[in-house]
N, C-alpha and C positions, 0 to 999 in steps of 0.2 A: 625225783620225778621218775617214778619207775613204770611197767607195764602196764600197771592198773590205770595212770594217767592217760596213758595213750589211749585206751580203749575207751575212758572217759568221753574225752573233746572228741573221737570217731563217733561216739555213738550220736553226739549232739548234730556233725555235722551229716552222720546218713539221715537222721528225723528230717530232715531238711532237706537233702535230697527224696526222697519219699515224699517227703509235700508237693515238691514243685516235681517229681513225677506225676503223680495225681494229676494236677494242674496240667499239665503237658499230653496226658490223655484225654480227657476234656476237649483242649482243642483239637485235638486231631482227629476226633468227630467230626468239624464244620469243615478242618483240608482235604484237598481230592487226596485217594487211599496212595498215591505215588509220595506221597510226603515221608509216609511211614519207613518208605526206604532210605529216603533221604536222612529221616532224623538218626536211623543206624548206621548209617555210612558217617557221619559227624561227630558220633557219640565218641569215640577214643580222643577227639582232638577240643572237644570242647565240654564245659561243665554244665549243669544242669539249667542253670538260670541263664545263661545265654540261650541253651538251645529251645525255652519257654520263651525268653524274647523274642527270637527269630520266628516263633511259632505264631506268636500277636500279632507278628509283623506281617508276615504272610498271611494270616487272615485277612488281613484287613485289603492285600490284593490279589488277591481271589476272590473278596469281595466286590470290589472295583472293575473288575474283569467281567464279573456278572450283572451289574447296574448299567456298565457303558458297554458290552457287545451285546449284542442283539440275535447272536447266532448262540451264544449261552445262557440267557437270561431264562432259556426254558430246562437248562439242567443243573442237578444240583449240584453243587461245587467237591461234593464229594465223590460224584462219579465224573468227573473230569478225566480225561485222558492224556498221559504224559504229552503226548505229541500234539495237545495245545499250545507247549510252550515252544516249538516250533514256528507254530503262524503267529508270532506275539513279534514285533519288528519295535524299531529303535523309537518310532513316533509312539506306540505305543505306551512304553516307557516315558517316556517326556509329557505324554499326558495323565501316566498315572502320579508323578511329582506336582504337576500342576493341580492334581485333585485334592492331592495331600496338604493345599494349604489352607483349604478349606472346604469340610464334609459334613453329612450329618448321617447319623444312624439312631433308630431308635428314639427319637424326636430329641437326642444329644447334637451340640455340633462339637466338631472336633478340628484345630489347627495345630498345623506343624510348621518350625520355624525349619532354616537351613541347617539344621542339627537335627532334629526329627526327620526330617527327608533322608536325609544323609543313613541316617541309621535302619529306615525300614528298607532302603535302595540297598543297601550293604544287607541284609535278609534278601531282599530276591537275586541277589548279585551270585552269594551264595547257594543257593539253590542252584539257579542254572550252573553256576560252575562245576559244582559236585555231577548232573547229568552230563553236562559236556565232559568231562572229565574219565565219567564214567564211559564213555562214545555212547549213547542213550540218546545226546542229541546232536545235530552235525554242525551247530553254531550257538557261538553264546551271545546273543544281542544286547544280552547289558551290560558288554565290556566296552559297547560303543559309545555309553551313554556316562560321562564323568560325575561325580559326586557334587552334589552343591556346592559350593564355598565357602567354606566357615570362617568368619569373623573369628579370630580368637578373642576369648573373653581374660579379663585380667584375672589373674587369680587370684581370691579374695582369701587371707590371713587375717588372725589377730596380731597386732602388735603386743611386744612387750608388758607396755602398761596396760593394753586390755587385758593379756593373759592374766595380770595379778590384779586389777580390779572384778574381773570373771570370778577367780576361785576365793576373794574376797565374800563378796557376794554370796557364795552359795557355803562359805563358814559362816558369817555373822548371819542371814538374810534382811541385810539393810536394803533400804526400797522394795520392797515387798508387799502386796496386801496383806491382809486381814487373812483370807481365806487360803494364800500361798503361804503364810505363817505357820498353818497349822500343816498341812502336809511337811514343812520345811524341820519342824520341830522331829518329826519321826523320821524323815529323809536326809538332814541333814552331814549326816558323819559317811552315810552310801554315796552320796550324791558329791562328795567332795573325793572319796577317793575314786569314784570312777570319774572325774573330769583329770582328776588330777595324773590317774593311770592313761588317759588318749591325749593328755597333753606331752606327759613325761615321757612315753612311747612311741606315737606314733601308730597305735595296732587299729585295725579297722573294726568299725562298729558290729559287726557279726563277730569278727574275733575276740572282742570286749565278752559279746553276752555267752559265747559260747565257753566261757573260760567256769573249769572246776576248781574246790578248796585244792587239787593234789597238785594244781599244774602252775603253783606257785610257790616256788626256790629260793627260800630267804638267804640261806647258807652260799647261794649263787648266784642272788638277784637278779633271778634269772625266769622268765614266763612261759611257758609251752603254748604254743597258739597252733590251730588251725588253719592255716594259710590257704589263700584262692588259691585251686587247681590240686587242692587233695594234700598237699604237702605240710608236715609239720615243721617248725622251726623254735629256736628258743629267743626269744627278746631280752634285753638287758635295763632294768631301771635302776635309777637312783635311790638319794637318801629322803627326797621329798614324795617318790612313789612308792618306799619302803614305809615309811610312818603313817602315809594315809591309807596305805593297807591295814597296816597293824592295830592300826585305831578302827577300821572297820571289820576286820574279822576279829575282834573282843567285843564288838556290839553283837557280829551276827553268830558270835556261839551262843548268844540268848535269845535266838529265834530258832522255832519250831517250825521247817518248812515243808511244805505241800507233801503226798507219798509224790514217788518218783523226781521229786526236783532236792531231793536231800544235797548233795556233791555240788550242786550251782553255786558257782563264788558270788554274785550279783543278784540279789532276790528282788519281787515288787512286793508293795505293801498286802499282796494275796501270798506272800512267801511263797511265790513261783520264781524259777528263773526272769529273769527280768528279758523284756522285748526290744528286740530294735526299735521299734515304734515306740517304745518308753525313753530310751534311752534318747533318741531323736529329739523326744519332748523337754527334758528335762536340760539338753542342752542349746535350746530354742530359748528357751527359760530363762537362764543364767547367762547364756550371751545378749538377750536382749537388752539384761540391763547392765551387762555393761560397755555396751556399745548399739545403739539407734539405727545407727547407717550401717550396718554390713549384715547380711544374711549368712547367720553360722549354723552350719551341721554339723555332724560327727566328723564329715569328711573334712570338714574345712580346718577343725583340731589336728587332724593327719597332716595337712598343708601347713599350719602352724609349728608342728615339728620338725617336719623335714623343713625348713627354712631353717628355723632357729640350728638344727643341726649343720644344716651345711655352713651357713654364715660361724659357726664354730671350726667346723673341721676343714673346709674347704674342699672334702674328699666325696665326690658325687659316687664313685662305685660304693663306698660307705653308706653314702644316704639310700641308694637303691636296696641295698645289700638290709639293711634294717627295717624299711618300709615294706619289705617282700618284693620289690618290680623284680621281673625276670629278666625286661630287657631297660641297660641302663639308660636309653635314650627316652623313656618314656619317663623319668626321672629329671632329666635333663630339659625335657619340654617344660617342665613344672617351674624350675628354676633355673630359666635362661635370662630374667634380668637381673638376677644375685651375679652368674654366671659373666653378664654385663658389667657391671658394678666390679668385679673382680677384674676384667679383662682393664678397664679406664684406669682402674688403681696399679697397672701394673705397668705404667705410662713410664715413668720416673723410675723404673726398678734397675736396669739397663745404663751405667753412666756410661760416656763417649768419651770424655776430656776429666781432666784432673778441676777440681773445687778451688784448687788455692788461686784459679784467677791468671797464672803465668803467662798458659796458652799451648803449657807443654804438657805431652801424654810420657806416660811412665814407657822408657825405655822395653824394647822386648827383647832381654839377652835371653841367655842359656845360662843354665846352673853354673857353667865354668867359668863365665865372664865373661865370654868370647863377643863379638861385635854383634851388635842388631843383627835379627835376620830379614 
């Protein structure tokens, strides 16, 4: 895995930032022109698709800002002037959350549960703090105003036996149609080592597609990935993500792929790099049948690993550490009833009194012999 690799998997992930650049100038057309400073004041501390998020998100209240005052409604949202957010008070706020459960734009309507809310209030939360911060403005009103309350949701894994009825499935294509047959026939040997690579690893779906033929290290079973936040790292797989590779790169040296997608480890059947949005599908596919009740993503394969790992190792800086979190508590929210589970089993681990039933505890000399202490 030498130079050429790195510049590889860089090159796949600046196309991608360059996209959601693109996308990120776009909206900053519809935000008042004060945004633009904001979004450079952020840019060292955050990655591109966040600061596009924050950017929808703030659209959509400055939008809101213009529908419900009456004293803006005759200006455009882009000549707005910072010291609006001045006269913007805590009720404010509390009624821009209530709008957000239910809106309509564009003859769409649009709801948000208390995780949507949660997320665009964290965008203008953001904002104001960066001007306050900046002294730009003399109060930040929406630190008065707390984040919805999020229900936590359970986090949904495959179990064991779904994991091997899954990669069963997409070897044989048993229960399949007719017309999934036939993609299945030409997809089949792609489609088993890439489920087989985000089950065996752990790596996230963008780091799946953006991986090249050079950044994969037989001799060290060892993956070069791109990781959130710019950083490279090496992943480590096995014997079962070594052989589904090596059965799929002897199929794909007999494919011809697209100009400029030659280096892509993952092709689609247009021998292009293969898509998120492909990759999505294809494992929407294969977990549907083998499992009805559980809605699985890519992501949800990631969650199936780090389990299966911790419940192996026990060792949560290990599972952070493989999965790329930067911080181990975000790690640890993921599998706190494993963490559970572990903490109940270690009831019995601790004896107090001797087993043989006497009633007596092992004496506590000293190496000499000398009397209890």
């Amino acid at each position: 895995m030498g130079m050429n690799k790195e510049t590889k998997t860089e090159k796949y992930a600046r196309a991608q930032e360059i996209r959601n650049t693109k996308k990120m100038r776009e909206i900053l057309e519809d935000l008042p022109r004060f945004c633009r400073q904001y979004f450079r004041g952020i840019e060292g501390t955050t990655g591109a698709r966040t600061r596009l998020a924050y950017a929808y998100d703030l659209r959509v209240f400055f939008e809101f800002l213009q529908k419900e005052n009456t004293s803006l409604s005759g200006m455009e949202i882009r000549e707005y002037p910072l010291d609006i957010l001045e006269k913007i008070g805590k009720e404010d706020i509390e009624e821009y959350l209530e709008y957000l459960t239910y809106y309509e734009k564009d003859g769409q309507i649009f709801t948000n549960d208390a995780r949507g809310k949660a997320r665009k209030l964290s965008a203008v939360r953001s904002l104001f703090k960066y001007f306050y911060t900046s002294e730009l403005l003399t109060r930040d009103v929406t630190a008065l105003v707390p984040l919805p309350r999020l229900h936590e949701k359970p986090i949904i894994r495959l179990d064991a036996e779904e994991v091997e009825t899954m990669l069963d499935k997409a070897d044989t294509g048993a229960d399949m149609t007719k017309k999934q047959l036939r993609f299945h026939e030409k997809t089949r040997v792609r489609d088993l080592a890439l489920l087989t690579l985000l089950l065996g690893t752990g790596i996230r779906v963008s780091e799946c597609v953006g991986l090249d033929l050079e950044d994969i290290d037989f001799k060290e079973k060892g993956l070069r990935v791109h990781r959130k936040g710019g950083y490279e790292a090496v992943v480590y797989f096995g014997d079962e993500v070594e052989e589904a590779l090596r059965a799929y790169l002897e199929e794909r040296a007999g494919i011809l792929p697209k100009e400029g997608h030659e280096r892509a480890l993952f092709l689609s059947l247009q021998n292009r790099r293969i898509t998120v949005r492909a990759v999505e599908n294809l494992v929407r596919k294969y977990a549907g049948l083998a499992t009805s009740l559980k809605k699985i993503t890519p992501h949800k394969l990631r969650s199936t690993y780090g389990t299966s790992l911790y419940r192996a190792t026990g060792d949560i800086y290990l599972v952070a550490d493989v999965l790329g979190h930067k911080d181990v508590n975000t790690t640890r929210k993921h599998y706190a009833a494993i963490e559970e589970d572990r903490r109940k089993g270690a009831r019995n681990a601790v004896q107090l009194r001797s087993p043989s039933g006497d009633g007596n505890t092992p004496s506590q000399e000293d190496p000499s012999g000398s009397a209890p202490v």
